[in-house]
N, C-alpha and C positions, 0 to 999 in steps of 0.2 A: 860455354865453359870448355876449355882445353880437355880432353882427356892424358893422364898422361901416361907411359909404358908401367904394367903395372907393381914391379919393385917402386919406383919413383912414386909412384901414385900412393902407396901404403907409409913410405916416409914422409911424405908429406902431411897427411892426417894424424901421422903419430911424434912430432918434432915436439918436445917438449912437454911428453905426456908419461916419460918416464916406462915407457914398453917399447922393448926393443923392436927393431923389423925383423930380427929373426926371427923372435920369438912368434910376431903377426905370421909370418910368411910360414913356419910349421907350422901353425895352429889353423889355416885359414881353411875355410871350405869350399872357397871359391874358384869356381872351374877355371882350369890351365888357363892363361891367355884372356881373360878376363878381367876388369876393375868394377870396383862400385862405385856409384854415382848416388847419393842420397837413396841408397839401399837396392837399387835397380843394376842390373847386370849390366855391361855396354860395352863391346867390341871396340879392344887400345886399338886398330885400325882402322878406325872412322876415317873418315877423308884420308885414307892412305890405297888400300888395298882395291881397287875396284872389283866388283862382282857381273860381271860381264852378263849381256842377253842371252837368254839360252841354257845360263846357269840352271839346271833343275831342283826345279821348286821355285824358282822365280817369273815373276812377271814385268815385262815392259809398258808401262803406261804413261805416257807425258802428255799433260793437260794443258791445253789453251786456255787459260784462266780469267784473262782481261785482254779487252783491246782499247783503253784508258778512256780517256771523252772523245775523239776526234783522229780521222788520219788529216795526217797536214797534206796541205797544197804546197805543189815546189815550184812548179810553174807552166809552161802555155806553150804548147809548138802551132805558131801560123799566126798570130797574131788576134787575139781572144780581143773580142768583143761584146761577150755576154750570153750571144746567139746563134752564132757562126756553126755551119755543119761541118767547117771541115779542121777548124781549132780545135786544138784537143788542148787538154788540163789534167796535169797527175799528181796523184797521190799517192802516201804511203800511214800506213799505220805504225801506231806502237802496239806491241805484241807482248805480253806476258804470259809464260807456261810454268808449271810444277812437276817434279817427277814424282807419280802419283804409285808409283811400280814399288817392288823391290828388287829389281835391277838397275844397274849404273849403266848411266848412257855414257854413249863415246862424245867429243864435243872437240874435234881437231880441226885447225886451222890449215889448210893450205897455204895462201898465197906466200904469209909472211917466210922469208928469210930463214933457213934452218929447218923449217916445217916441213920439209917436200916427202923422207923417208917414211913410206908405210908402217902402222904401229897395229897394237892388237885393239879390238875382239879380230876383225875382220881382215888385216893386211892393205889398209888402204888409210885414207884421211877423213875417216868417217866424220859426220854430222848433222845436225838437221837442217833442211831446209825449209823455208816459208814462202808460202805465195799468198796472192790475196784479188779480191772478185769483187766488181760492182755491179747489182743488179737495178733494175726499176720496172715497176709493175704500173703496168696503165690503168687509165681510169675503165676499158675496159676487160681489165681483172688479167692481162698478155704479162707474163714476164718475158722479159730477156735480158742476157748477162752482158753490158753495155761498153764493161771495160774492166781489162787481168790483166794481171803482171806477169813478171818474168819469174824469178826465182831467185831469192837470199840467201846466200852458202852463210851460214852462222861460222862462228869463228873462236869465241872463246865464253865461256859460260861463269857469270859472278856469284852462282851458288848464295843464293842470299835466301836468308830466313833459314838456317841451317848450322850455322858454325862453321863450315867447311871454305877454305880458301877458294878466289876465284882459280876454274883453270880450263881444264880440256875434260873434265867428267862433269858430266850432272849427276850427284850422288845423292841415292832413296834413300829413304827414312829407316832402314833397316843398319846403312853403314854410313850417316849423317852422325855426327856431334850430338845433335840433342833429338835422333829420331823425330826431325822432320824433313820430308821429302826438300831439296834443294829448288830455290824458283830462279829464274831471269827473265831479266826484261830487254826489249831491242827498242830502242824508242827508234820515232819517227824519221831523226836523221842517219840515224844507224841504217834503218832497213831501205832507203833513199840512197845508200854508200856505193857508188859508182864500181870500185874495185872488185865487191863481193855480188854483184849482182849479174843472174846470167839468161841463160836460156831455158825453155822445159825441155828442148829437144834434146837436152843430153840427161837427162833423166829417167830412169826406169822406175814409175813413182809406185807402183803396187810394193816395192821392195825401200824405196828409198834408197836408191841408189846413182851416184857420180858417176857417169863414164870419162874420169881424168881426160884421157888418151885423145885429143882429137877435139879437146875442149879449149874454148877461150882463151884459161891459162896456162895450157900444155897442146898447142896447136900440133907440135912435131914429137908427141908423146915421149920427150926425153928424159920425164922425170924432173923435170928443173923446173919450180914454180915461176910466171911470171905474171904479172899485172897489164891485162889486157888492155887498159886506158879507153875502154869506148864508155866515152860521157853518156849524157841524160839528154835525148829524152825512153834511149833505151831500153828494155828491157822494165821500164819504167810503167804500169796501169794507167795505158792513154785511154780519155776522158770524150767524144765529141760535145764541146759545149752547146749544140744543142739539145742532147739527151737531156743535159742539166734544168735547161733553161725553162723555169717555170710557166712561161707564155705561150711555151711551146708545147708542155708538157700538164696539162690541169688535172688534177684530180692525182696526179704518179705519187708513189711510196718509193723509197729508195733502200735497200739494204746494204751494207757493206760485208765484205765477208774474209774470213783469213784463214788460212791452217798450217801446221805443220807436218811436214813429210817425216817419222821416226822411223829407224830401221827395225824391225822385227816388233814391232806395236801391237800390243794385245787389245786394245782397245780406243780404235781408230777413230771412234764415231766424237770421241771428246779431243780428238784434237782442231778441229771445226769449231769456228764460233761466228755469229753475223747477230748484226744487230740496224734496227733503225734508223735512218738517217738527214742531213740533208745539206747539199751548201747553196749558196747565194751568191750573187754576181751586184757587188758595189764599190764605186770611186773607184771603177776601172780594173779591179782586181777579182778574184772568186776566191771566199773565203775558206777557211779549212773544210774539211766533212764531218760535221757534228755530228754527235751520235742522240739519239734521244730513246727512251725508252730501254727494255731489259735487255740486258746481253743474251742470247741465247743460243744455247749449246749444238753443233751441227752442223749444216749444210743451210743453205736460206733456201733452198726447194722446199725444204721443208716446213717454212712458213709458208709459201703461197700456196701448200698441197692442203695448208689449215684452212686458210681464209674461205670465208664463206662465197657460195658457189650464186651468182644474180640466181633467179628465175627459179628455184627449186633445181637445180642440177645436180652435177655427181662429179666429187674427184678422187682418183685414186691413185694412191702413191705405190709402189713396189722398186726393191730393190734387186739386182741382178749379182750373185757375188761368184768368183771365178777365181781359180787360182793366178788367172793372171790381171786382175783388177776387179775394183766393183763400180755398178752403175745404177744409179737413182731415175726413175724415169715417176713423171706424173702428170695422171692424164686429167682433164678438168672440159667438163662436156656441160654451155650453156643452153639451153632452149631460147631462140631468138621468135617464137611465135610463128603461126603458119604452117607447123610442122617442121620448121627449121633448127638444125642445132651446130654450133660450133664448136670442134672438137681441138684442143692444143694440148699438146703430146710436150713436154718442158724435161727433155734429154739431159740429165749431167752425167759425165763422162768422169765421176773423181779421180779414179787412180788404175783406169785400165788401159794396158797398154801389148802391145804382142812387139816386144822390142827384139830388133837386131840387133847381135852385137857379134865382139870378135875382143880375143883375147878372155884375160882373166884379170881379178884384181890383184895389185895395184895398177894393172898397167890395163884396164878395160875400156873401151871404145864403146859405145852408144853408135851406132851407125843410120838405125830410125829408130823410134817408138809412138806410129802412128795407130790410133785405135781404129771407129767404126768410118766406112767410104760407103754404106749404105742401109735407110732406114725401109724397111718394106710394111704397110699398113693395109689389112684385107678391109675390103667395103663391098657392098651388096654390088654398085654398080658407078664404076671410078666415074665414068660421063656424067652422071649427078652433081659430080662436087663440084663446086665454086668456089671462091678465097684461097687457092690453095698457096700456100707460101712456108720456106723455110726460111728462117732466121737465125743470122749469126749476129748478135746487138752491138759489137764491140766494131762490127766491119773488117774482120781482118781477116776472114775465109773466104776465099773466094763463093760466088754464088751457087748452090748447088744448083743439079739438073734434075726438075719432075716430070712425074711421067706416069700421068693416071691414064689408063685401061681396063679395059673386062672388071677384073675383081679385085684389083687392088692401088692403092699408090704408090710409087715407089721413088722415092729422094736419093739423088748420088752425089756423092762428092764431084766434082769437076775436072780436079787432078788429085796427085797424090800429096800435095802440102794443104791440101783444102780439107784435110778432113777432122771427124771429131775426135780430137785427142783431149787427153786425160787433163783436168780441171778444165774444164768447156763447157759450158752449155747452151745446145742450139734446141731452139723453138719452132715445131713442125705443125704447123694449122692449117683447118676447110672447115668449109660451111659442108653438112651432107641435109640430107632430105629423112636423115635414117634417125631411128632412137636409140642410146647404145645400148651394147650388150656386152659380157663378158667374152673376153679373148684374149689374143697375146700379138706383139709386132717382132719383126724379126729384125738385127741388127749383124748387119755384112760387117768382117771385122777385113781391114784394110791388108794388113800383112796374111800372107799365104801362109797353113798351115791349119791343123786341127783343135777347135772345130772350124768351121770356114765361116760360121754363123751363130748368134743366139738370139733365145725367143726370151721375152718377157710380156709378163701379165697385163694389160693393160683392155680400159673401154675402147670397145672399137664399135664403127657405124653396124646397127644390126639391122632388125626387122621395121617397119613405121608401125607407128601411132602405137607402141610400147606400152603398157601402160606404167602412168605414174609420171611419163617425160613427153607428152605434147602439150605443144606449144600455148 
């Protein structure tokens, strides 16, 4: 229902009832700038006036809602066969969020035409972006994140289940039509849209923020939008079909997983969603990624840090929060018999980053925003370990360099494009001869500057024969 300004709104109720509006409009009690609505008070600038982040007294919350049955398949670079390790196959989701706040998000389009001029909260073309992560967990109990995309600049929001026209705000439930938070949806071809789809490396994600300047579609930062034209399979969550290929893979769970980057989010953890999954390879094709089972709220580490441990073991999840990102680390310690136990450390990198930059907004440059180029793990006696390997499951970091000694192991990045940035997850595992114990691993953040390092809680190899964990 329209609300409407409220003289017009009091004639309208009284057209034919023989009481004047003047007479309503003295007599009325109702606060300045106000209507009623079936006796309920309701701000005449609903979908009009936006209440910007930061407003006090408000909060920014935008919910990943649904990610519907299935991300579609679009198609194959190398020529897919079902099984092939070096064919990849990608994907894209549809993505439904709510603004769950009562702040109005910003939801500005760049590319198009007229769009280029900076506007408020912020002085820039704010709006969210989406990425999205495919994991698979082996049969025995390993995840690694197999295949990520690039990043979806959203562009204009349909404000639906709200009353409020589509536009460039997502408007809460506070200055909504009928006091419900606004939802939209980006279906499958949408978030697959060549034009809007870009890089992470211009993204400062703890903040949610664009570095225009130096970007895809402002290469010579003049302020003039343009349409970068790099097709698909860019930027695109490549697939190797053999990750997929169940022949190759017996006993794997597959998660799929999506989020939204919101700027100034009070409550980060719900814009995460992953759910269950799986596709298939028949009549020459691979089918969409079906999803099966409950959607669930998060990060998908957080399912494997659930899953039960073989053997009587122990996992432990801890998260690392910073003002310049946070990071989810979970360790998962089996007993292989013997006195043997394998320890896998499952590093995600969500949203931290120690970004360079130069300038300001509207006109800000992203120049890097790499996180960690070094994981360091203490062990009674690094010459012990066996198995040692880092994983990156998606293949596209180069290999790191280990290097156990005396008391500890220590994984580095390679070069400086190799390392763990933010939505990443790489997988750090050994066999050791130790049972764990409580402790912390330290994480070398890649850009220079304070602190140079951070610890997190995590099981590390301890003393033998522990009790409660031999073999």
């Amino acid at each position: 229902m329209r609300i409407l300004p409220k003289p017009l709104k009091v004639l309208a109720l009284t057209v034919g009832t023989g009481v004047t509006a003047a007479s309503l409009l003295a007599t009325s009690d109702a606060p300045a700038g106000e209507a009623f609505v079936f006796g309920a008070p309701k701000a005449v600038l609903a979908c009009s006036v936006p209440v910007w982040p930061g407003t006090p007294g408000t909060t920014t919350d935008v919910k990943l809602t649904s990610l519907s049955s299935s991300a579609s398949m679009f198609g194959c670079l190398g020529g897919c066969n079902g099984s092939s390790s070096s064919a990849r196959v990608y994907f894209a989701p549809s993505a439904s969020l709510q603004n769950m706040g009562s702040a109005d998000v910003p939801w500005n389009d760049w590319i198009d035409a007229g769009n280029s001029a900076p506007v408020a909260p912020y002085n820039n073309r704010q709006h969210p972006l989406l990425t999205w992560n495919l994991y698979r967990v082996d049969s025995e109990g390993r995840i690694d994140q197999i295949g990520r995309s690039g990043v979806k600049h959203a562009w204009l929001t349909t404000n639906g289940s709200c009353g409020c026209a589509s536009g460039h705000v997502l408007w809460a439930a506070p200055n909504s039509s009928n006091l419900i938070g606004c939802s939209d949806t980006y279906g499958t071809y949408n978030n697959n849209e060549t034009r809007r789809l870009g890089p992470r490396s211009e993204i400062i994600p703890n903040d949610a923020i664009w570095g225009r300047c130096g970007s895809l579609w402002d290469p010579s930062c003049s302020g003039v939008a343009s349409d970068h034209g790099i097709g698909a399979p860019a930027h695109r969550m490549m697939v190797r079909e053999s990750d997929l290929a169940p022949a190759q893979n017996p006993g794997a769970q597959y998660f799929f997983e999506a989020w939204y980057l919101i700027r100034d989010e009070g409550n980060p953890n719900d814009n995460f969603r992953h759910v269950r999954g799986s596709a298939t390879w028949s009549g020459g094709t691979w089918s969409a990624f079906n999803y099966s089972g409950a959607q669930i709220e998060g990060p998908a580490v957080d399912t494997w840090a659930a899953l039960p441990v073989p053997g009587g073991g122990a996992s432990l999840p801890t998260t690392l929060e910073t003002d310049e990102g946070r990071v989810r680390l979970v360790t998962r310690v089996i007993p292989l018999g013997g006195g043997l136990y394998r320890y896998d450390y499952a590093l995600m990198n969500l949203d931290f980053a120690r970004a360079a930059t130069q300038g300001a907004e509207p006109n800000l440059r992203v120049l890097r925003n790499h996180g960690f180029d070094r994981v360091t793990i203490p062990v009674p006696n690094a010459g012990a370990l066996a198995s040692i390997e880092a994983v990156d499951g998606a293949g596209l970091i180069p290999a790191w360099i280990t290097n156990a000694a005396g008391g500890s192991v220590v994984f580095t990045a390679s070069d400086v494009n190799g390392t763990l940035d933010w939505g990443t997850l790489m997988r750090f595992s050994f066999v050791a001869p130790f049972a764990p114990a409580s402790g912390s691993i330290e994480l070398g953040v890649q850009e220079a500057g304070s602190p140079a390092s951070y610890s997190m809680p995590a099981l590390v190899p301890g003393a033998m024969f522990m009790d409660g964990f031999e073999g």
